[in-house]
C-alpha positions in Angstrom: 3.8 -31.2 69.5 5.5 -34.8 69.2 8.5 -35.2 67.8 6.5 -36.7 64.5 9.0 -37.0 61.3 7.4 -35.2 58.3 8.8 -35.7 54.8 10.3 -32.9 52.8 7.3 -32.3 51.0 5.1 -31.9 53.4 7.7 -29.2 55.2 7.9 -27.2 51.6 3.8 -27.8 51.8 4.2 -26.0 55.5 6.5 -23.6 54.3 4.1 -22.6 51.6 1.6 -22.2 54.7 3.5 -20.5 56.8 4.4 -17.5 53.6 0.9 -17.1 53.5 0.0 -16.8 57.5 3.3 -15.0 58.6 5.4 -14.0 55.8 7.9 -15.5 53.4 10.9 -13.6 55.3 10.1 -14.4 58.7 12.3 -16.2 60.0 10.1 -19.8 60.9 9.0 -19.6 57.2 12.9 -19.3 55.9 13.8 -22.6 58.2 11.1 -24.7 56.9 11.9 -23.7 53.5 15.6 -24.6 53.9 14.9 -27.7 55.8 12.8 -28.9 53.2 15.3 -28.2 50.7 18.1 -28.9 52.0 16.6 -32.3 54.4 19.6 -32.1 57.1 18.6 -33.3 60.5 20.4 -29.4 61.6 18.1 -27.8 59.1 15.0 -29.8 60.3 15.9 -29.6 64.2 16.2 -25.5 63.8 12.9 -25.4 61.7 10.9 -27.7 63.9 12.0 -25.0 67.4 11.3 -21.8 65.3 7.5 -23.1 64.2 7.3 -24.2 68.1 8.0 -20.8 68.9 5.0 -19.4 66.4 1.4 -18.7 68.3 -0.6 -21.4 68.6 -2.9 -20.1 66.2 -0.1 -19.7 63.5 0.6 -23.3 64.1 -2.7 -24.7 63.7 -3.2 -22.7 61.0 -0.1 -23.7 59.0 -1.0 -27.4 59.8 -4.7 -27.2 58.4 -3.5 -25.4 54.9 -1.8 -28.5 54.9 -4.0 -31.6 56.1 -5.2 -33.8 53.0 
């Protein structure tokens, strides 16, 4: 993944995702949520390496819930 800014609705969009794949207390899920919230570039940064972490799958599938 490339270090692509995304605006803080698309990361409470991708938060929303991420609830419904993995959980809304895992811990990925809580950082996008809070990132998209809050918008800090320390909020962002720690929500961007815990969705890296997530299975490809989980990714991908996150990302299509969201495309337009």
């Amino acid at each position: 993944m490339d270090e692509t800014k995304i605006d803080r609705t698309a990361m409470g969009r991708l938060a929303k995702g991420l609830a419904f794949i993995i959980g809304a207390t895992h811990p990925a899920t809580v950082a996008m949520q809070t990132a998209a919230d809050s918008g800090t570039e320390k909020d962002v940064k720690a929500a961007r390496a815990l969705f890296l972490k997530l299975k490809p799958g989980d990714r991908r599938a996150a990302m299509d819930m969201i495309s337009d």
